[in-house]
N, C-alpha and C positions, 0 to 999 in steps of 0.2 A: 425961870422955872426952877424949884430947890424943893429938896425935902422938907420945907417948914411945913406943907400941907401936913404932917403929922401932927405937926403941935395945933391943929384946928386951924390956923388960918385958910382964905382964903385962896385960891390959886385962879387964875385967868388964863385960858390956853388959847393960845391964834388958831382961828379957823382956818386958815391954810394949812394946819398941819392936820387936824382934824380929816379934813376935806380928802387928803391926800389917799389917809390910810380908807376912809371911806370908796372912795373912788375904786382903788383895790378891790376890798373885797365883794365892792359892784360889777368887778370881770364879769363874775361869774354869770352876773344879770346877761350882760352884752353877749356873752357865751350861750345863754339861755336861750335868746332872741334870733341868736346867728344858726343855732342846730335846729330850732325849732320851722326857720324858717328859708333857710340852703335848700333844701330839697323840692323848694318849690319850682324853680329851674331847668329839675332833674328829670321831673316825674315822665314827661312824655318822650325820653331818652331813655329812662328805664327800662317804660313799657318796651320798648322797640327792642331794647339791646335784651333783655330778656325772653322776651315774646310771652310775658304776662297778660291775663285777662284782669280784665276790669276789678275783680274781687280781691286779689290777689296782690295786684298794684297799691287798691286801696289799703291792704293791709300794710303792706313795705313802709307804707306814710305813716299810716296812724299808732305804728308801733310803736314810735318811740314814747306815745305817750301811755304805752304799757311800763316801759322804764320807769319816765318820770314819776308816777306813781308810787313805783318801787323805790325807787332814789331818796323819795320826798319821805318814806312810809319810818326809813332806815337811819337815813341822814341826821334826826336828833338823839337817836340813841350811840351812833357814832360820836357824834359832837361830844357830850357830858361826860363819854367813857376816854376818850382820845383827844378830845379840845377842836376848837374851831378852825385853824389853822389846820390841821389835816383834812379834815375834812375838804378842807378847798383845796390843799393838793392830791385827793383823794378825786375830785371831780376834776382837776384839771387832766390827769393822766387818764380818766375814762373818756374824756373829750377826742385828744391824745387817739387813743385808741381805735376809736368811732371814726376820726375822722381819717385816720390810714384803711380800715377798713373796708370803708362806706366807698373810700376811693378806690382800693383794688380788688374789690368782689367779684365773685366767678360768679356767683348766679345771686337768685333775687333772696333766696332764703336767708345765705349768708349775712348779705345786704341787709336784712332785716333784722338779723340778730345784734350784729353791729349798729343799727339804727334804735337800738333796743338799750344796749352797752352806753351808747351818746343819753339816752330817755335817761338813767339812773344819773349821769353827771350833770342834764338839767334838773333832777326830782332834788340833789344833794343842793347845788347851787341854787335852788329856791326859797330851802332850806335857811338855811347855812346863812346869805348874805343879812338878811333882814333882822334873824337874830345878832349878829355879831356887829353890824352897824349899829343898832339899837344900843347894843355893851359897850360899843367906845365911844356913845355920843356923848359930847354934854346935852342936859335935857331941853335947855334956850334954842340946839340945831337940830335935834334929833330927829323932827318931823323933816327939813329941810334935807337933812342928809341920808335919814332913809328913802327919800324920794328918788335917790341917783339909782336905785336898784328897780326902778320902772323905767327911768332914760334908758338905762343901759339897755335894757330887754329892746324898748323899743328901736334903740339906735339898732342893737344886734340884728335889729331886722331886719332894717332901712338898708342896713351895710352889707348883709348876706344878699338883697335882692338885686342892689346895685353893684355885687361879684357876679353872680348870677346873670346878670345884662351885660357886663363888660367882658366877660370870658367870652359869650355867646358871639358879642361883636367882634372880637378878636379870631376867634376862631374860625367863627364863619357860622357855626350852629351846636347845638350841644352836643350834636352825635358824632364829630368831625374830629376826626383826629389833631389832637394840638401839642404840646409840651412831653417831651420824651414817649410819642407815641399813644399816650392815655389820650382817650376820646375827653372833648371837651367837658363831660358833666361828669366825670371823675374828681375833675378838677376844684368844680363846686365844692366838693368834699375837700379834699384834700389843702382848697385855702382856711380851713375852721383849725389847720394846723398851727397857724400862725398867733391867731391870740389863744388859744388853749393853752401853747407854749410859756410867752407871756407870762399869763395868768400865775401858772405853777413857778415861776422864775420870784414874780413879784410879791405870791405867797407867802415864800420867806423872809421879803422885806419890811410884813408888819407884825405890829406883838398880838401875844394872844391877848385875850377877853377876860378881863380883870375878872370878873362873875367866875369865872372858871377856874379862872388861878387860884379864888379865894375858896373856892370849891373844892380844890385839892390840898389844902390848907398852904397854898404860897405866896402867904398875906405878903411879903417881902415885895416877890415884882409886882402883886397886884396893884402894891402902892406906887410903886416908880409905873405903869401904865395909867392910873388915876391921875396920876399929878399930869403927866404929857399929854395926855389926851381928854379927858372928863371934865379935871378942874373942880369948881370948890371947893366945900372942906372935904376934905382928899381922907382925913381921918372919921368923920362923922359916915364916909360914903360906904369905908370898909368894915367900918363894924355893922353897917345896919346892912349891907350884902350879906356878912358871914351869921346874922341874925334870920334870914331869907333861905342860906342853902342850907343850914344845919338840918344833921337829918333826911339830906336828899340821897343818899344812898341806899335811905334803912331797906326801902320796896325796891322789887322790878321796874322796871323803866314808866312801861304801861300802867302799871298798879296805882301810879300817883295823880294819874289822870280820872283816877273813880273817884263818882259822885253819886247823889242821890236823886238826879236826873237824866232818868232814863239808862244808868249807869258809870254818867263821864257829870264831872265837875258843871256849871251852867257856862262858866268863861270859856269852857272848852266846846262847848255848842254852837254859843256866839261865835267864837273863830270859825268853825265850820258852816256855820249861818252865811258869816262873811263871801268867804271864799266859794260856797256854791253861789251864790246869788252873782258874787260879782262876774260870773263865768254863765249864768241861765240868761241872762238877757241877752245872748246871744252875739256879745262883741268878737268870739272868733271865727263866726260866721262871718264875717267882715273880712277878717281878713283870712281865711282859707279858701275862702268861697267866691270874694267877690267880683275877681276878674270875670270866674263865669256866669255870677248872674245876672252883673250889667251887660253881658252878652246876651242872656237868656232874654232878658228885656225888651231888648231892641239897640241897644249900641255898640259899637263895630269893636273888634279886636283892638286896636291900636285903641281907641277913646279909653276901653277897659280897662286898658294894663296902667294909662296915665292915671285913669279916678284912682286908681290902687296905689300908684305911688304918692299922689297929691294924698288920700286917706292917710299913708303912711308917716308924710311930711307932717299934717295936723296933730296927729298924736303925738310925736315928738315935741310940737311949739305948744302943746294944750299942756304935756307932763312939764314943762319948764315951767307955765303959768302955776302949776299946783305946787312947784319947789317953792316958788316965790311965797303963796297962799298961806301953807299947810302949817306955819311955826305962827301966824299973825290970825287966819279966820276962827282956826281951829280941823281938827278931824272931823266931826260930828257935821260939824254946817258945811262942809264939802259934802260928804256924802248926803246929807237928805236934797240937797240943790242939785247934785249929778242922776239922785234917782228920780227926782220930781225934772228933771230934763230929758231924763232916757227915755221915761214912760210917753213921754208927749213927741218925742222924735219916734219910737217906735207906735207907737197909734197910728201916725199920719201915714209910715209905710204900712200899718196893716191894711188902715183904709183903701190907700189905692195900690195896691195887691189885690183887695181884695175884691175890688171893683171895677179892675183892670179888665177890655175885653180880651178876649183867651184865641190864640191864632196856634192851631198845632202844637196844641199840649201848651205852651207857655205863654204868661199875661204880655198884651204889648202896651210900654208908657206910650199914649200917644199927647202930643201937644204938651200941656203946661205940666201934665203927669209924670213927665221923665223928668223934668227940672226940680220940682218938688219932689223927688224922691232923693235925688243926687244930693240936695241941702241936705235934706230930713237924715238921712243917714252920714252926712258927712257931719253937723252936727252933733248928731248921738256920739259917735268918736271924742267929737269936742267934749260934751259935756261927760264922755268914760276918762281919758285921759286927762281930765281935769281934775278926778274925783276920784270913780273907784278902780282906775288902773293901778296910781302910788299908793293915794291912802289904805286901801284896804291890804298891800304889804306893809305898812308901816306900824296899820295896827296890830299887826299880825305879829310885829318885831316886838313889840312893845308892850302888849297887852296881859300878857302872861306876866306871873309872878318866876322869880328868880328860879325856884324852884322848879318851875314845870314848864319855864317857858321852850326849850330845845326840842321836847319831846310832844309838847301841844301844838308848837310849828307844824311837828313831822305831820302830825295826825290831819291838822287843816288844810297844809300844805296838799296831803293827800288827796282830799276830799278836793278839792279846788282842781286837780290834775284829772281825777275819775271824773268829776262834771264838764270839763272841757274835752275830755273823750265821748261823753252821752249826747253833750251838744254838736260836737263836731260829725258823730256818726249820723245821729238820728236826721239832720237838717236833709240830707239829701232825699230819704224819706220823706219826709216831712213837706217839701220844696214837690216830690211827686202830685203830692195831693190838692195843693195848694201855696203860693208862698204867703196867700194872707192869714194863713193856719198858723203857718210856724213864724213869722213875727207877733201873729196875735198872744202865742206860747210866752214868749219872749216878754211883749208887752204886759201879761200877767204879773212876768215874776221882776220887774221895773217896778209896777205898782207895789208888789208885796214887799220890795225893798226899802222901800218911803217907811212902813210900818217898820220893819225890822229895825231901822234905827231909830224913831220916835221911843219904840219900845225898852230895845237892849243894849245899844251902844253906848257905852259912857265916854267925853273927852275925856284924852290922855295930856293933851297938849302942858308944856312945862311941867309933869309930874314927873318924879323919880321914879325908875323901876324898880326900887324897892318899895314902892307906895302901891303897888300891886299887887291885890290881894284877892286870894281865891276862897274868902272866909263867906258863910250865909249872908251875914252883915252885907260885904262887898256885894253879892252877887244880889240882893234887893236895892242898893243904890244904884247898881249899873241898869236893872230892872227899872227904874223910877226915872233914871235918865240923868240922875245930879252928877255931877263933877266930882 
């Protein structure tokens, strides 16, 4: 690898090196995965050691996705103003934070504000990875590599619920005093120290985001980070970048995001299109919910907790299936095949939900009905995790023009965090009245996601992020569906 990439030729960079710095700033995913989903462990040790009601409880949980929110809303104007590397030691040390907190709180309030503190270092890191993955790919891996920022999430999961089981076994139970006298679900907390630490260590060890470099006009390393990492002509890639941000300072952050639909750009709709939808069919019902509603069903504690880690396991081996996919089928034909499979795995649970006979307030599966339901929704994971768990971060990374891509993250990002708080709230509601009501919800917006990409999504697949354009022109081809 040498500087001739200046003189135009081309340059070839080893995927292992690529992969490496990718992997990195995918922490932040596995950081994502592990806060979001630690405290599942906790909660009925909370209650106790607290002596929380029911409302209260549920707030302490769902807080942090008051943060994320917040994290996700802030995190791209952070990015463009300070560069992408801070940023991720900006969410490692909120991690950090959260997780000494979370572990030595005197009452549930605190607890929650710190569970809040953790929400902004997931909203950042949601942020954050998808753009800056996307900025050091080359474009032949970019789908493949932005994919490891949905492994990570999901590993972060797997690996906070099997801390979560292994403390418990160790200690004896979660309320049980274990390690320097902290009762065991402190501890929960307190192991998210571990890769947060990491994270912010590892931060250091890669470069920033040539997009950003050439942004602050430091054409110099952005070319020594092109040639190591991007590849091609290393000189063609930098001028047609510094063609892309010119002029992205003139406005407010926000300001470049206005359009003449509905007052935000059409690309900037589609990202928020994206990201509610991939969040309304209901996949985090799955997993926040679903230990207790194969209990509510009819099968026992223990079978529960296992469908939940075996769900857990599929998602993992379905987002691997979609690394392999996502650079060879394409984006577009993932997602309409994952929402034309969601919709037909969530129909079969509405049906029998909805058909289910009802024993004290909740439907019992009886006979071949709990088996067909257990596929039908293990399934639906398969055909989420296969499709719009990575893809829809990837286009998220990718879809925006140079310009506006940090700050349109933040916004979808957002919106994708606010919908996974409506979903996650309203189901118990909703689960009141009926569960074949609130899969049928669900099942709705499956079908209306089949439409949303027939209609708006354009492949990105082997395109240059400089071929992203946020021109009328662009936003009637992506409208039309062409390439």
């Amino acid at each position: 690898m040498s500087s001739s990439a200046a003189s135009g030729s081309h340059v070839s960079v080893p995927l292992a090196r690529v992969v490496l710095v990718a992997a990195t700033a995918a922490l932040g995913g596995f950081l994502f995965g592990f806060d979001t989903a630690v405290i599942n462990g906790a909660v009925s040790a909370i209650g106790e050691q607290f002596q929380t009601g029911p409302v209260l409880l549920g707030f302490a949980v769902a807080s942090a996705l008051i943060g994320c929110a917040i994290g996700a809303w802030f995190a791209g104007r952070i990015a463009d103003r300070y560069g992408r590397i801070r940023v991720m030691v900006i969410a490692a040390i909120l991690f950090v934070l959260s997780a000494l907190g979370c572990g030595l709180a005197f009452t549930v309030w605190d607890l929650s504000f710190w569970r809040i503190v953790g929400g902004l270092g997931v909203g950042a890191a949601s942020v954050i990875a998808p753009a800056y993955i996307a900025e050091v790919s080359p474009p032949v891996y970019r789908g493949r590599l932005g994919s490891l920022q949905q492994l990570a999430i999901v590993t972060g999961i797997f690996v906070a619920l099997l801390t979560d089981a292994g403390i418990v076994a160790v200690a004896g139970s979660s309320t049980a005093p274990w390690l320097l006298g902290l009762e065991a679900w402190r501890w929960m907390f307190l192991s998210e120290l571990v890769p947060a630490v990491i994270y912010g260590v590892l931060a250091f060890t890669i470069p920033e985001s040539p997009r950003y470099l050439i942004a602050r006009g430091e054409m110099g390393r952005a070319k020594e980070v092109l040639t190591r990492y991007v590849g091609g002509d290393v000189e063609k890639t930098s001028t047609d970048i510094l063609k892309t941000v010119q002029g992205k300072s003139d406005r407010p952050r926000f300001a470049i995001l206005r359009g003449s639909t509905f007052g935000l750009l059409p690309i900037v709709w589609i990202g928020i299109g994206l990201s509610v939808l991939q969040q309304f069919t209901g996949i985090n019902v799955i997993f926040y919910y679903s230990s207790t509603l194969w209990q509510a069903v009819g099968f026992t504690e223990q079978d529960s907790l296992t469908i939940t880690v075996i769900t857990s396991v599929t998602n993992i081996v379905t987002t691997i299936i979609a690394i392999l996919l996502i650079d060879r089928v394409g984006r577009r034909p993932l997602l309409l095949v994952g929402a034309m499979g969601q919709f037909v795995c969530l129909a079969v649970l509405t049906f029998i939900f909805a058909t289910a006979p009802i024993e004290n307030g909740e439907p019992v599966l009886q006979g071949a009905a709990g088996t067909t339901a257990l596929i039908a929704a293990n399934l639906y994971v398969v055909f989420f995790g296969a499709s719009w768990g990575p893809v829809v971060w990837v286009l998220l990374g990718e879809m925006f023009s140079n310009k506006i891509r940090a700050v349109a993250l933040s916004v979808a990002a957002a919106a994708q965090w606010a919908a996974n708080f409506v979903i996650s709230t309203t189901f118990p509601a909703l689960a009141a009245v009926g569960l074949g009501l609130a899969y049928g919800i669900y099942t709705f917006f499956a079908f209306a996601a089949i439409f949303f990409v027939l209609r708006f999504v354009r492949e990105t697949k082997g395109r240059t992020l400089e071929s992203m354009l946020d021109t009328p022109a662009s936003a009637r081809a992506r409208a039309s569906g062409d390439a």
